[in-house]
N, C-alpha and C positions, 0 to 999 in steps of 0.2 A: 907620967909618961903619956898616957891617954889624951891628958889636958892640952899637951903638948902641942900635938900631931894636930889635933882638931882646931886649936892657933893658930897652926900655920898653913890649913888648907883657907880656913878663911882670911888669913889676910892676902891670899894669892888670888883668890875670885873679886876681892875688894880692888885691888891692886888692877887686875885684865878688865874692871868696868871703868874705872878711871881713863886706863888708857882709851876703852873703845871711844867713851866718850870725846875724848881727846880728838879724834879721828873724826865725827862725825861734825864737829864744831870746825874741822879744817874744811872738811869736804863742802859745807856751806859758804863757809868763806870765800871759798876758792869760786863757788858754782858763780858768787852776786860779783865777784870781781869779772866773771869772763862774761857775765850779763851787759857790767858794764861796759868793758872792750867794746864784742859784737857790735857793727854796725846795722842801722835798721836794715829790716828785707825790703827788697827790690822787688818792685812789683811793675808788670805792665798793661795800660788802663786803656779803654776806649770810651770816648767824649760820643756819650747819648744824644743824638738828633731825632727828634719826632717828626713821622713825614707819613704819607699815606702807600701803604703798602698789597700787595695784590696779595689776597687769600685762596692759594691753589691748592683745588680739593683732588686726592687721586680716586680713581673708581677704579673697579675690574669692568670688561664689557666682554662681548662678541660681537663681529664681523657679520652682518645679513646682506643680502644681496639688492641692490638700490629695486631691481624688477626682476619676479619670478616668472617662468608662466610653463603650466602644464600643458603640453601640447597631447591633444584627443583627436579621436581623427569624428568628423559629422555625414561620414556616412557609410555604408556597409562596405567589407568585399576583404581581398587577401591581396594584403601588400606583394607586390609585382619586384617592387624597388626601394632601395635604402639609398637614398642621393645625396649622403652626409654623411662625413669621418667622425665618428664619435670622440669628443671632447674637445673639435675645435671651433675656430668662433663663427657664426652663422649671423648676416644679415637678414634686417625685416624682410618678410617676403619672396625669402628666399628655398627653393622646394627641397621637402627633406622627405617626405614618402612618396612612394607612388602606386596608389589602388589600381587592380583591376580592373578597366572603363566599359569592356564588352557592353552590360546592362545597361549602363550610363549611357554607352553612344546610342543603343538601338531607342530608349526611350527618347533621346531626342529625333531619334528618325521618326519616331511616329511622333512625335509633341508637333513639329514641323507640318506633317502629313494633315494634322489636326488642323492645322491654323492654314491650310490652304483646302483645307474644306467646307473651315467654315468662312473663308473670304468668297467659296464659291457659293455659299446658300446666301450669303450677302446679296451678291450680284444676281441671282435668282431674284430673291425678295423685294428688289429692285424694281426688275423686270415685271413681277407681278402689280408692282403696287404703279408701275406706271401704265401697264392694262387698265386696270380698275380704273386708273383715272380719264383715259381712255371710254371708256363704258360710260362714268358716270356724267362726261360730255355730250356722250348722245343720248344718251336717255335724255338728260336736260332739256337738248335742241327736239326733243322728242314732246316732253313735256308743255314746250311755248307754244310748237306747233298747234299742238289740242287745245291751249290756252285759246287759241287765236281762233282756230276753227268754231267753239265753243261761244266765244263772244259773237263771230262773226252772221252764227245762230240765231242768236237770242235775238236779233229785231225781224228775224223772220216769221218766226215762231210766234212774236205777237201781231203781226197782221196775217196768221194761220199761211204765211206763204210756204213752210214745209207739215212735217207731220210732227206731231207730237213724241213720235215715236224717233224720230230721226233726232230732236233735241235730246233727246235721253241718252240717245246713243253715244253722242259728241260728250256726254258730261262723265258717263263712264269711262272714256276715253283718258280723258283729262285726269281720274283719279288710278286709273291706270297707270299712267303716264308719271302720276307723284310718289307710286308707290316703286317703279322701276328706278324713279330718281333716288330714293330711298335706301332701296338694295345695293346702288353702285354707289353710295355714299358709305354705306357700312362696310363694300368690298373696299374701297378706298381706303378708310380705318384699317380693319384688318391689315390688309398689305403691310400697311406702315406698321403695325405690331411687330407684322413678322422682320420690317425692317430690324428695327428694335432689338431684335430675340438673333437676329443674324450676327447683328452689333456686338451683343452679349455672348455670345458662340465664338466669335473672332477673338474678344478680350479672357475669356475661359480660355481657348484654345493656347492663346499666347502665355498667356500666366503657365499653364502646364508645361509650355516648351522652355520656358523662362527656370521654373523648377528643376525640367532636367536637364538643363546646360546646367543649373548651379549646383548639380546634383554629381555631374561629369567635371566641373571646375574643382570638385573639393575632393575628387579622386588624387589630386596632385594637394600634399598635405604642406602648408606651407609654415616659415618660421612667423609668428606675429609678434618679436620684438630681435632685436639686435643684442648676440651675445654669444656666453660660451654654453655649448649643449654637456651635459653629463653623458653616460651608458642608455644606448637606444633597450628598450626592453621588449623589442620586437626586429625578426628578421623578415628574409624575404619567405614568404610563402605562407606565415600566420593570416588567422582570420580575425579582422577586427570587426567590429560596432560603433555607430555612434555612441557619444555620449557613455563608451566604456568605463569604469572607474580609474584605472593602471593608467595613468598618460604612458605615448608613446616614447615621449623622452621630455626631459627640463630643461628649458633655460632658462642661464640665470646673466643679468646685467650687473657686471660689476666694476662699470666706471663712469658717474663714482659711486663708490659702496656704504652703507651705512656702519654704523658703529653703534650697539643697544646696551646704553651705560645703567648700571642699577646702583641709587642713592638711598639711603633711609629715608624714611619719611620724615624721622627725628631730627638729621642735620639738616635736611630741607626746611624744618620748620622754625628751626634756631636758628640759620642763616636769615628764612623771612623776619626772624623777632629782630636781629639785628639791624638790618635796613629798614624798619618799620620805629626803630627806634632810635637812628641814626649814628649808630654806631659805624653800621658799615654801610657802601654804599655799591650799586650793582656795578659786577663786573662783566666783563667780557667773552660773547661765544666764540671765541677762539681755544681749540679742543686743541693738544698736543698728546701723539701717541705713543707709547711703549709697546715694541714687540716683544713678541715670547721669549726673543734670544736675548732682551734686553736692549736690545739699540734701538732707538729714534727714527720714528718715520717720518721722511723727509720733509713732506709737506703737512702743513696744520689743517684743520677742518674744523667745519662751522657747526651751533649745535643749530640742529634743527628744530625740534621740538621740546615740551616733555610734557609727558600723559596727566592728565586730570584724576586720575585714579591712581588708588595705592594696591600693590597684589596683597591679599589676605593672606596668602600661603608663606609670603617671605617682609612684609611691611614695608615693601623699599618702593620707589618711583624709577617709571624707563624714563630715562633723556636718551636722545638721539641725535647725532650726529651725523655727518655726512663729510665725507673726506674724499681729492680726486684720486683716481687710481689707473692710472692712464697706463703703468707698467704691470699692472694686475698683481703687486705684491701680498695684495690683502686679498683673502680669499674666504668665503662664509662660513662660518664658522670657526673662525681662528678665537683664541683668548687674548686680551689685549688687557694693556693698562690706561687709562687717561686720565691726562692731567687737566683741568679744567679750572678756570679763574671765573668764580660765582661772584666774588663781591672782593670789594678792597674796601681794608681796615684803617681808617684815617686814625690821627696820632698814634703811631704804633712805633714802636723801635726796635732795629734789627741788632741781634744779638749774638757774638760767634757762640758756637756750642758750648767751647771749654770754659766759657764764663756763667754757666749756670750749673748748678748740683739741685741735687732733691732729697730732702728728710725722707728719713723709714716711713715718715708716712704718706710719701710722695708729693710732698710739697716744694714747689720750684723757689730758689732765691738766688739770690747774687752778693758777691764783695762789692761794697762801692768803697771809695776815699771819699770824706769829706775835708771842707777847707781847712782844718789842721792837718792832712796829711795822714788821718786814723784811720782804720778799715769801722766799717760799719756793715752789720747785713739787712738788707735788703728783700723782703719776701716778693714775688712780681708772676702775675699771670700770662700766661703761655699760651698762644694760640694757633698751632701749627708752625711751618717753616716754610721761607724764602730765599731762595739762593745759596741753601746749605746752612742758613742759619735762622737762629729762633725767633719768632715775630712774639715781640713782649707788649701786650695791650695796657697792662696797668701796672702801676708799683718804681718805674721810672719818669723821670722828667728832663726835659731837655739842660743840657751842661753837665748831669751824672758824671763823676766815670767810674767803669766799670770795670773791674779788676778780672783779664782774659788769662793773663798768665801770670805764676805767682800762689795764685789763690790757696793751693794745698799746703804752705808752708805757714800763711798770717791768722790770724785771730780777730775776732773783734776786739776795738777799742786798742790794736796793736797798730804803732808809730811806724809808717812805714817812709820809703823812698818812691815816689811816684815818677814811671818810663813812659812816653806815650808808646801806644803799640805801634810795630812798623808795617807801614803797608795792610794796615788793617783795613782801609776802606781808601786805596787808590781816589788820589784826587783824579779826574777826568779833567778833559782839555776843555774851554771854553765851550766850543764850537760841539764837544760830544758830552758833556755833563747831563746827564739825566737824572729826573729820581725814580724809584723801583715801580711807581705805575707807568713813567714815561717810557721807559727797558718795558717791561710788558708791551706798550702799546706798541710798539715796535718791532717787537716779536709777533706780537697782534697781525704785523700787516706786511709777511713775508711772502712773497710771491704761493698763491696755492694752482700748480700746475699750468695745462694749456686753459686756451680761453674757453675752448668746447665745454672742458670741465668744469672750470668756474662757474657758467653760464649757467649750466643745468644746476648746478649747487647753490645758486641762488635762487633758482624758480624754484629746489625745493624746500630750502629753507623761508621762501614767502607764502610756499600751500601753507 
């Protein structure tokens, strides 16, 4: 009975492998016939062009003011007057305090008083020195005289027709006579010293009154540039100083205004390897900016510089820009974005996004077809993006194509049906066909503001 039972459990487990089998030999069957069916997958491709493309780096920045200036007042006294609405915009030259003058006027009263005293020891000096000369005229006619008397002597003297005594007398006379001439020759000098000293009393005198006219001019504090002033930090009635530390208020010029972009030192120095190596080649200082809120500021801007030195604190390089700002939209200190075109990457091809994927270990490829119609993959280097899509430096070649949509379904060495993509890269009209450096250069050269603006943004970008 035993023998039985155990017979016929096994030939029922013999029997349910049979059948499964059975089943698993249909389900094949079945899979390689519906393989067969299946038409290839449809795929849609875009046909690879190598052309020279613009490498646009973005940076963060801030907004600095094109001219600052601390306005100080340069001489003593207690502000009288505030001749300026705090925060609006001030021309050069224009008065913004105004000191106490009392002191200022009176010392010109006397600087003045000074320089008409000593125009009057002038004309004294004058006077004296044309005395002296006076004098030393007669004394001279003084001196001939006794010259002549003297001579007139001597042939007397030697036929004893006067006295020995009388000859003596005439020759004392005569050195008399040279010694008077003498004195009114050194009066004469002098005079003219004191000319001299009168002269230099006049120029002193002037100078001190010159000091406090300029002393009384800078009681009226003026603006020394064109712009918008910040909070006065002084009212009416403070005591200021020259040469204070606290300016009395800022202003700042902000049209047009600079932009202070920070770059690694590293992409700086892989951008120069490239152009040094002729990979790429220099592009364009033409600065596009992104504001905070995210929109597009209207006008582009030039760079103007960038520093020779790197910060040790952060390793990056300033560039500087300058952009107009005629509507005062940009203000000092704002965060900005910029897009900047360092160099263009010659044979490069541009690649929609959905056409590339990345292995876990981050490495960039693509589906291509090749002329059987098979997928192939493709490994291909990545060098930033253009236009919303990927600039591919190496790993393609011109006539690819490059499978954009599609791609999540096929395999390599899988027979596919090739679609070109539609509208993947708009043919242009004759007359507007560009390639992606000429669209840059073009965007390159869109009106930036008035000319006032311009003007100055080009003298600063040639400092």
């Amino acid at each position: 009975m035993k023998h039985s039972t155990l017979a016929l459990v096994i030939a029922s487990v013999l029997s349910g492998a049979v059948l499964i089998g059975c089943d698993k030999n249909e389900d094949a069957a079945g899979e390689q016939a519906a393989q067969q069916q299946m038409p290839p997958a449809v795929v849609n491709v875009q046909t690879v062009t190598l052309d020279t493309v613009p490498q646009v780096q973005t940076f963060s920045g801030r907004t600095a003011a094109y001219q600052t200036a601390d306005v100080r007042p340069q001489v003593n006294g207690v502000i009288d007057e505030v001749l300026f609405r705090e925060g609006s915009n001030v021309k050069k030259g224009q008065p913004l305090y105004r000191i106490n003058t009392d002191n200022y006027a009176s010392s010109v009263t006397s600087g003045q008083a000074a320089v008409q005293q000593a125009q009057a020891n002038y004309q004294t000096a004058l006077a004296n020195n044309a005395n002296a000369k006076a004098e030393l005229a007669s004394r001279q006619a003084s001196l001939a005289q006794a010259q002549n008397d003297l001579q007139r002597l001597q042939g007397l003297v030697s036929i004893d027709a006067i006295s020995k005594q009388q000859y003596e007398q005439a020759q004392t006379q005569v050195r008399t006579a040279q010694a008077a001439v003498q004195s009114a020759a050194a009066a004469v000098g002098q005079t003219q010293a004191g000319i001299e000293s009168a002269k230099a009393g006049i120029q002193t005198a002037q100078a001190g009154l010159e000091a406090s006219t300029l002393d009384l001019n800078r009681t009226i504090v003026r603006a020394p540039l064109t712009g918008r002033t910040d909070r006065s930090s002084v009212t009416a009635g403070t005591l200021v100083s020259a040469g204070q530390p606290e300016p009395l208020v800022t202003i700042s010029r902000l049209d047009p205004i600079y932009v202070d972009i920070s770059q690694s030192s590293s992409e700086l120095l892989k951008l120069r390897q490239q152009i040094a190596a002729g990979t790429a080649q220099p592009g364009m200082n033409s600065v596009e900016l992104i504001l905070e809120d995210g929109s597009v500021y209207p006008v582009r801007g030039k760079l103007a510089l960038s520093e020779a030195k790197v910060d040790e604190s952060t390793g990056a390089v300033t560039l500087r820009a300058i952009f107009p700002n005629s509507n005062h939209i940009l203000l000092p200190g704002m965060y900005v974005t910029a897009r900047l075109t360092q160099s263009v990457i010659t044979n490069a091809a541009l690649v929609p996004q959905s056409a590339v994927t990345r292995t876990p270990k981050g490495e960039t490829q693509v589906y291509i077809v090749d002329e059987n119609n098979k997928i192939q993959l493709r490994p291909v280097t990545i060098n930033g993006t253009y236009d919303g899509q990927w600039v591919v430096t190496d790993g393609l070649q011109t006539g690819d194509k490059v499978v954009v949509i599609g791609g999540s379904k096929v395999k390599p060495e899988q027979e596919v049906v090739v679609k070109p993509l539609e509208n993947a890269n708009p043919a242009p009209s004759a007359t507007n066909a560009k390639t992606p450096l000429q669209a840059a250069k073009t965007v390159d050269k869109k009106p930036a503001g008035n000319d006032d603006s311009n003007e100055e943004t080009k003298e600063a970008a040639a400092q």
